[in-house]
Biopython code that builds the backbone (N, CA, C, O; Angstrom):
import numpy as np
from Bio.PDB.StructureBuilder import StructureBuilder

atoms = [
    (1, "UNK", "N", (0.817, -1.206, 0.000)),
    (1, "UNK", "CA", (0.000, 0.000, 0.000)),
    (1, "UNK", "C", (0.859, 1.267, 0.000)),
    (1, "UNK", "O", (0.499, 2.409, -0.284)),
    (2, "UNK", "N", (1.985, 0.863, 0.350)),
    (2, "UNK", "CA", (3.096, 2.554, 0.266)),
    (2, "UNK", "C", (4.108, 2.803, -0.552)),
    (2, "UNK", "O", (4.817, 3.805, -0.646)),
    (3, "UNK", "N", (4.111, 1.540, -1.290)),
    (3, "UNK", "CA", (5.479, 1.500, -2.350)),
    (3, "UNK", "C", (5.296, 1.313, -3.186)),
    (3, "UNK", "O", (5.643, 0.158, -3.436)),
    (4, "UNK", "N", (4.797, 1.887, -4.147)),
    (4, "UNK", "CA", (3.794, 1.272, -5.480)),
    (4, "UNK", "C", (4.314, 2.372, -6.577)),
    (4, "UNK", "O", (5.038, 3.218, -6.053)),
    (5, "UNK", "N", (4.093, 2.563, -8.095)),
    (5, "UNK", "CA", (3.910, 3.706, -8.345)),
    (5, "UNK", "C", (3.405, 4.816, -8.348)),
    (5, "UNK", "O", (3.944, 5.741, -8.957)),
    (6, "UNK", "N", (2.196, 4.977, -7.630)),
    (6, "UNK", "CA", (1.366, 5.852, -6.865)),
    (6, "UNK", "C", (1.470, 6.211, -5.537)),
    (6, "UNK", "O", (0.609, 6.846, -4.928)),
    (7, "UNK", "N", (2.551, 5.800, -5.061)),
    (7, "UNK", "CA", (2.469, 6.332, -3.652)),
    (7, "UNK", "C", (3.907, 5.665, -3.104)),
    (7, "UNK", "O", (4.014, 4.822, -2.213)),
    (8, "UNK", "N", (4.920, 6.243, -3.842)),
    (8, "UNK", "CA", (6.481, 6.173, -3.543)),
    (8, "UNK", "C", (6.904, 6.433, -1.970)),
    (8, "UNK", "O", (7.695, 7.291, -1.579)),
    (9, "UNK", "N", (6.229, 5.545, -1.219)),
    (9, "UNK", "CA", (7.161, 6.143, 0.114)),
    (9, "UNK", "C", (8.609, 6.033, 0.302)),
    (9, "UNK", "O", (9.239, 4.979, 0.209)),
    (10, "UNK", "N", (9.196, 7.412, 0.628)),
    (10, "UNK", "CA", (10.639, 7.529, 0.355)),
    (10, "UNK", "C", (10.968, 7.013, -0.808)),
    (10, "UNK", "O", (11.857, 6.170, -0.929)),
    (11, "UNK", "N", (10.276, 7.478, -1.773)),
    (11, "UNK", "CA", (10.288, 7.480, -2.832)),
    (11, "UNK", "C", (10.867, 5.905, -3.640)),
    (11, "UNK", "O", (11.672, 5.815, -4.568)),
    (12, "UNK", "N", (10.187, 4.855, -2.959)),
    (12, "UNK", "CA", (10.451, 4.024, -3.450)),
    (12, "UNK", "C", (9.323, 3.028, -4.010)),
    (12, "UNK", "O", (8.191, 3.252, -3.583)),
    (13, "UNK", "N", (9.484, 1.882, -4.970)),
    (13, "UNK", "CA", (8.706, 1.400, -5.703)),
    (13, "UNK", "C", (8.946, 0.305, -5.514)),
    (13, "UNK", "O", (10.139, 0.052, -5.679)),
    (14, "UNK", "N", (7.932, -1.064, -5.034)),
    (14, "UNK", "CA", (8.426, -2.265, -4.773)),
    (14, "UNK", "C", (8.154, -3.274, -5.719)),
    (14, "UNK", "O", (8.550, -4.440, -5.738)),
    (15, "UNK", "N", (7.245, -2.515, -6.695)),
    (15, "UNK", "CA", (6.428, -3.447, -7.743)),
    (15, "UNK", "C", (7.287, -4.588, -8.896)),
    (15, "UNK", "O", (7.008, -5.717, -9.301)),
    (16, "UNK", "N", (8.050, -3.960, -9.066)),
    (16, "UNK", "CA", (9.340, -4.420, -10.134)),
    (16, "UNK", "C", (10.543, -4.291, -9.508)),
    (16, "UNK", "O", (10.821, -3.540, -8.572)),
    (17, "UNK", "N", (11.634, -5.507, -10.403)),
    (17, "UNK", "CA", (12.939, -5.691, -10.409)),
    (17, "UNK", "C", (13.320, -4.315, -10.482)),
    (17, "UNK", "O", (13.349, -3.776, -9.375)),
    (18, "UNK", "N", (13.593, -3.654, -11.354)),
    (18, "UNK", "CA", (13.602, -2.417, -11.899)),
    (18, "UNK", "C", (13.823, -1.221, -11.147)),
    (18, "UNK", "O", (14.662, -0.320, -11.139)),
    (19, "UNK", "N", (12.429, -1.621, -10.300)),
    (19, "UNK", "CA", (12.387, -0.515, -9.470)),
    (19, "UNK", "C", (12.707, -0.706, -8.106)),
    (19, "UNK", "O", (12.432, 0.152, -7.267)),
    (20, "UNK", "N", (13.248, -1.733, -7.836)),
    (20, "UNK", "CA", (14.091, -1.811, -6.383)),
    (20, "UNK", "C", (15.309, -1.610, -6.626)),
    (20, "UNK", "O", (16.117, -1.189, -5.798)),
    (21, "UNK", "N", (15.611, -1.960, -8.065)),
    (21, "UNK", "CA", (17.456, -1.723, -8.483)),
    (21, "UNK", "C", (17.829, -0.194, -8.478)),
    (21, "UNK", "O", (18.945, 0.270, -8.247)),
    (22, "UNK", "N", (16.497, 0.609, -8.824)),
    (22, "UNK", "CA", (16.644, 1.929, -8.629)),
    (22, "UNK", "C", (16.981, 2.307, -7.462)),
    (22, "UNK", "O", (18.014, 2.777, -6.986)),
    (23, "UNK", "N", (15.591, 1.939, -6.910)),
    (23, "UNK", "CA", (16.088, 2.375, -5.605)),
    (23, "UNK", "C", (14.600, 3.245, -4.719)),
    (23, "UNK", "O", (13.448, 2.892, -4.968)),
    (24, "UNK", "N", (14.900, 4.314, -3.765)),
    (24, "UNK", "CA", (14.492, 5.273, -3.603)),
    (24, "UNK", "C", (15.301, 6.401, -2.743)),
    (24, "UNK", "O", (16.479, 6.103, -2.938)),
    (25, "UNK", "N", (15.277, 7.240, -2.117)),
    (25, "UNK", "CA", (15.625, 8.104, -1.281)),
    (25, "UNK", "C", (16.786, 7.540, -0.433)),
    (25, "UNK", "O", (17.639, 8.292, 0.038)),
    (26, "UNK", "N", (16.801, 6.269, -0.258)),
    (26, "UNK", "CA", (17.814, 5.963, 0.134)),
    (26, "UNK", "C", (19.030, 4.978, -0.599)),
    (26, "UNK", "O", (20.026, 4.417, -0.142)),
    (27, "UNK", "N", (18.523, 5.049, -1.748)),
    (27, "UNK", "CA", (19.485, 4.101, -2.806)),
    (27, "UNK", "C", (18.950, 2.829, -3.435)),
    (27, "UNK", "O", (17.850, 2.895, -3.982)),
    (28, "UNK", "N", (19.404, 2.033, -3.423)),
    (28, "UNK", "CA", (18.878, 0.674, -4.223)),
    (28, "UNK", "C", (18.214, 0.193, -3.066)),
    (28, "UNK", "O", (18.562, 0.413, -1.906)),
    (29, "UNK", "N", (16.954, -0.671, -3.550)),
    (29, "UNK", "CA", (16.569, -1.659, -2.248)),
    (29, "UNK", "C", (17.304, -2.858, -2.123)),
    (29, "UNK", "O", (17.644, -3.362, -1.053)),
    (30, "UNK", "N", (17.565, -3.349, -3.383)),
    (30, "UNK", "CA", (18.431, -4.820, -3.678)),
    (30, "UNK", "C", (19.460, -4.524, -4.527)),
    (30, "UNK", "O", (19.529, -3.658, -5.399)),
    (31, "UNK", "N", (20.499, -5.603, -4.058)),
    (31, "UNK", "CA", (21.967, -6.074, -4.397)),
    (31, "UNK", "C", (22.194, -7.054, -4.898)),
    (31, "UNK", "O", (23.076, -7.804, -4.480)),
    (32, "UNK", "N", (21.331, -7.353, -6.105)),
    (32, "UNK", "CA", (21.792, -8.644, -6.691)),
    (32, "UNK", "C", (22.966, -9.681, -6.310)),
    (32, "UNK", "O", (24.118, -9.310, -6.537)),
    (33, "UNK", "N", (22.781, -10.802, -5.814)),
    (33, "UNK", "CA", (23.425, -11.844, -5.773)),
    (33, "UNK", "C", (24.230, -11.115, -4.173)),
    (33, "UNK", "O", (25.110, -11.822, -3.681)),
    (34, "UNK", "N", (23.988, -10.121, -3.639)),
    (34, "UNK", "CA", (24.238, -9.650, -2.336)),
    (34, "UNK", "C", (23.425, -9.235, -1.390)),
    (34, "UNK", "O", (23.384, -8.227, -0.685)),
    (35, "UNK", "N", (22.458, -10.666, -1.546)),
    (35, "UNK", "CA", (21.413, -10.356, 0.126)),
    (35, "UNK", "C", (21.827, -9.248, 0.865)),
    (35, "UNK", "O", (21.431, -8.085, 0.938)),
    (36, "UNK", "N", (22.892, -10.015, 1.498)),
    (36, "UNK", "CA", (23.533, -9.136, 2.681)),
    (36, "UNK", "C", (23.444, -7.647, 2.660)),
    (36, "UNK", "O", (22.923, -6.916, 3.502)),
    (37, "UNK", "N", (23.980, -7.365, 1.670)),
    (37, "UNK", "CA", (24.024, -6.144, 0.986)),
    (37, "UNK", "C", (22.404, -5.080, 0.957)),
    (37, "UNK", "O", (22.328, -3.906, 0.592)),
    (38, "UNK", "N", (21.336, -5.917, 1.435)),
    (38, "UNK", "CA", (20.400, -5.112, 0.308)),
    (38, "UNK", "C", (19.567, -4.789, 1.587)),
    (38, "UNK", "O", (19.475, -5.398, 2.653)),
    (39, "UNK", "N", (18.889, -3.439, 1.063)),
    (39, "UNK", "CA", (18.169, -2.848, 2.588)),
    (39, "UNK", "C", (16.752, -3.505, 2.034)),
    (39, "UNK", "O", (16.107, -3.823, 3.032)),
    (40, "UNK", "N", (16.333, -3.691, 1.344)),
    (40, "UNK", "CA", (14.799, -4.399, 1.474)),
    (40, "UNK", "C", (15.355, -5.538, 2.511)),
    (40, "UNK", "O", (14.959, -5.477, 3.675)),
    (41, "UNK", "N", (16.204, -6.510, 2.146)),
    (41, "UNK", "CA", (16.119, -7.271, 3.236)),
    (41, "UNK", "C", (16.295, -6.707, 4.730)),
    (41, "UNK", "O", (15.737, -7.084, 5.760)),
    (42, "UNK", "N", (16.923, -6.030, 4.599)),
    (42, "UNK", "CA", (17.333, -5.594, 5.900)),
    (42, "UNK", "C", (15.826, -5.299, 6.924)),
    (42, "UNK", "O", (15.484, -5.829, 7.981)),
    (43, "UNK", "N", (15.210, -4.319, 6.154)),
    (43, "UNK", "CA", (14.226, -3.682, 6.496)),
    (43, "UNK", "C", (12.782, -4.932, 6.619)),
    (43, "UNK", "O", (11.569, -4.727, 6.670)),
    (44, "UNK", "N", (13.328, -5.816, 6.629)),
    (44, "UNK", "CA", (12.024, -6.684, 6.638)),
    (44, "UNK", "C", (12.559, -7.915, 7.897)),
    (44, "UNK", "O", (11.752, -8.545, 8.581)),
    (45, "UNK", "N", (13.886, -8.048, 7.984)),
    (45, "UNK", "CA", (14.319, -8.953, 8.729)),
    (45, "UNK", "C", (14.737, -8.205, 10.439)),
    (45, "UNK", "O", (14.726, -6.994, 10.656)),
    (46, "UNK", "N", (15.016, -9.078, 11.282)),
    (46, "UNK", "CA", (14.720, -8.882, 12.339)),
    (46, "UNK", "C", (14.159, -8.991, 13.641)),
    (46, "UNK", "O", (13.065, -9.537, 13.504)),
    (47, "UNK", "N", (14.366, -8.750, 14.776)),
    (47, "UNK", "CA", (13.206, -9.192, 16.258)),
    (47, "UNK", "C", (12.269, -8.548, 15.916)),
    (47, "UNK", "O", (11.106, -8.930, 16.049)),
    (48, "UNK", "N", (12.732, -7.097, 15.249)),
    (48, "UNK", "CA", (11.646, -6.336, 15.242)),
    (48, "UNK", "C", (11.885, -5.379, 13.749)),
    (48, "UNK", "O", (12.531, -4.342, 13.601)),
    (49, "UNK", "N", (11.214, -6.056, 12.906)),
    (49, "UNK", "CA", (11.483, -5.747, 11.557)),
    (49, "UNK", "C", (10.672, -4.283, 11.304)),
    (49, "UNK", "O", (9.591, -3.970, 11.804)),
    (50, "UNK", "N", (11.755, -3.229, 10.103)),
    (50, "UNK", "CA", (10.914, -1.897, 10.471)),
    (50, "UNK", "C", (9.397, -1.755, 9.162)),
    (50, "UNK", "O", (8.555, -0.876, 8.980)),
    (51, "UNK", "N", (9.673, -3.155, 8.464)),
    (51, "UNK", "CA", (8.501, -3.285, 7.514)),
    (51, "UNK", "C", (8.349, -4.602, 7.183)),
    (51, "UNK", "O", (9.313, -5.349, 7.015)),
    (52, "UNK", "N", (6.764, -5.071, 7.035)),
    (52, "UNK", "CA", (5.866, -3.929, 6.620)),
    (52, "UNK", "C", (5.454, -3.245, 7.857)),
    (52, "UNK", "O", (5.298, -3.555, 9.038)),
    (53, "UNK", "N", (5.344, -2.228, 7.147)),
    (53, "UNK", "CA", (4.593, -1.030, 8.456)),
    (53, "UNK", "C", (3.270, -1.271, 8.750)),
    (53, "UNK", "O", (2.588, -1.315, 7.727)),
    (54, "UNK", "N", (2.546, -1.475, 9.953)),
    (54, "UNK", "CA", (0.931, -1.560, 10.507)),
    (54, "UNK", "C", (0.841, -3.121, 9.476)),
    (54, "UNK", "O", (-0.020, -3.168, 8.597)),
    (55, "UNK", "N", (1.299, -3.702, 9.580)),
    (55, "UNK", "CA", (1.276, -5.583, 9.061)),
    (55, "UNK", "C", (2.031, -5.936, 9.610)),
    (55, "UNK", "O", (3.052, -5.356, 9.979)),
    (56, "UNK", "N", (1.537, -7.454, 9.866)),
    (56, "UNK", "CA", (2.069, -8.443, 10.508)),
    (56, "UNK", "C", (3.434, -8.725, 9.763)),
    (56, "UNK", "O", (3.400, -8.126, 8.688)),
    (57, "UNK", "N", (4.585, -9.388, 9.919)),
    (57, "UNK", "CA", (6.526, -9.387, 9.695)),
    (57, "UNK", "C", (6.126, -10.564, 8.906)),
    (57, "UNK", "O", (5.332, -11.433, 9.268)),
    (58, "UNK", "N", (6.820, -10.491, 7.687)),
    (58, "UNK", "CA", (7.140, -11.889, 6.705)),
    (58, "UNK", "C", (7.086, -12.977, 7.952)),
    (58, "UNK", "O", (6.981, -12.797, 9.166)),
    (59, "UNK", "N", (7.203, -14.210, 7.133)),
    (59, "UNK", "CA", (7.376, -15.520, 7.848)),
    (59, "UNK", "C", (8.777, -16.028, 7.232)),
    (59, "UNK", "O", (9.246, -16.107, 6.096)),
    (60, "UNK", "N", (9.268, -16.369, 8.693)),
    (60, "UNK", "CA", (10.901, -17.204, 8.217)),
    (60, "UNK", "C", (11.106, -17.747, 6.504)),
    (60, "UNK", "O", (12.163, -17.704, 5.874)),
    (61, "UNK", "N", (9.560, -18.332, 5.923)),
    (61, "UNK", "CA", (10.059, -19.207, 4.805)),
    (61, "UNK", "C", (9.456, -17.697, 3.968)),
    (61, "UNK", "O", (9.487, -17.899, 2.754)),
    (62, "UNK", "N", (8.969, -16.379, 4.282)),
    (62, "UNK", "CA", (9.081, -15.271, 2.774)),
    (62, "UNK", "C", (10.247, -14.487, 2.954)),
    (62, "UNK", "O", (10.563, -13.682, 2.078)),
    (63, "UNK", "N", (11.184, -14.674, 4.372)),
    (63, "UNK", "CA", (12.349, -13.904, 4.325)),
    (63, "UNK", "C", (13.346, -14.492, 3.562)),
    (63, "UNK", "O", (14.111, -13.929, 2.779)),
    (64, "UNK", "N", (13.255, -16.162, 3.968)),
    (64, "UNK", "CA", (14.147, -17.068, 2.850)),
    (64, "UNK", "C", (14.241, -16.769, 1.315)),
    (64, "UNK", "O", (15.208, -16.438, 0.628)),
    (65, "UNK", "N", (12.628, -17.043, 0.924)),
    (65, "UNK", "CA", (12.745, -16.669, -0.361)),
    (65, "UNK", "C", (12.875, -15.762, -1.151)),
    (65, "UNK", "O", (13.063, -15.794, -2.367)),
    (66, "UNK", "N", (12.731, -14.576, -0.163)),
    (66, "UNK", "CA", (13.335, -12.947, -1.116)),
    (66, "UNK", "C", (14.599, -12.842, -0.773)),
    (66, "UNK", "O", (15.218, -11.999, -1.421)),
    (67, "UNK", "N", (15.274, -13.495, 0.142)),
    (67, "UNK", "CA", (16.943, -14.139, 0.627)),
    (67, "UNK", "C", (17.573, -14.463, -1.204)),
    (67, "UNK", "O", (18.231, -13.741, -1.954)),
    (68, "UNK", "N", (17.088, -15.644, -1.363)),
    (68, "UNK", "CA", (16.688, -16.541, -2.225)),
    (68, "UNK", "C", (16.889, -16.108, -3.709)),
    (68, "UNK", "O", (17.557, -16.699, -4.558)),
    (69, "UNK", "N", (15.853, -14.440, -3.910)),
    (69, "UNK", "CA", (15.229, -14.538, -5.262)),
    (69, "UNK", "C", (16.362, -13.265, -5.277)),
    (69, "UNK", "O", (16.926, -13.110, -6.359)),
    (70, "UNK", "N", (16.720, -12.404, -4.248)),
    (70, "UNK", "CA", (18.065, -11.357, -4.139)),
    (70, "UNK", "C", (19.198, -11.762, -4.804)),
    (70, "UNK", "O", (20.213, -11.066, -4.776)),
]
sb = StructureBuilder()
sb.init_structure("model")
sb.init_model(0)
sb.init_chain("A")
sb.init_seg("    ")
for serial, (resi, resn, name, xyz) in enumerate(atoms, 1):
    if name == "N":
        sb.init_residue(resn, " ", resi, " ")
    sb.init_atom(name, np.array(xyz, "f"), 0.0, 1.0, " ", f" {name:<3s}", serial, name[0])
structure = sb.get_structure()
């Protein structure tokens, strides 16, 4: 609901490859072939993950697989 092309929070877009390689306000979301590297993961993993915002935190096996598809 906040990262879309209509409603860039911090100006970012989650819809496409494309548009996480871009980035937003704070740079790329993903680091190809460098999980480690990439703040979408970052930002989703965690005790206390800072997204999604007002939703319930991925499950161990959707952190794996965007681990995975990074």
């Amino acid at each position: 609901a906040c990262h879309n092309p209509d409603k860039r929070s911090g100006g970012l877009d989650v819809t496409s490859r494309d548009s996480l390689l871009k980035g937003g306000d704070s740079g790329p979301a993903i680091v190809p072939r460098h999980a480690d590297d990439s703040a979408l993961l970052e930002m989703v993993s965690g005790d206390e993950p800072e997204m999604p915002k007002n939703s319930k935190p991925l499950s161990a096996r959707e952190r794996a697989d965007l681990r995975s598809w990074i």
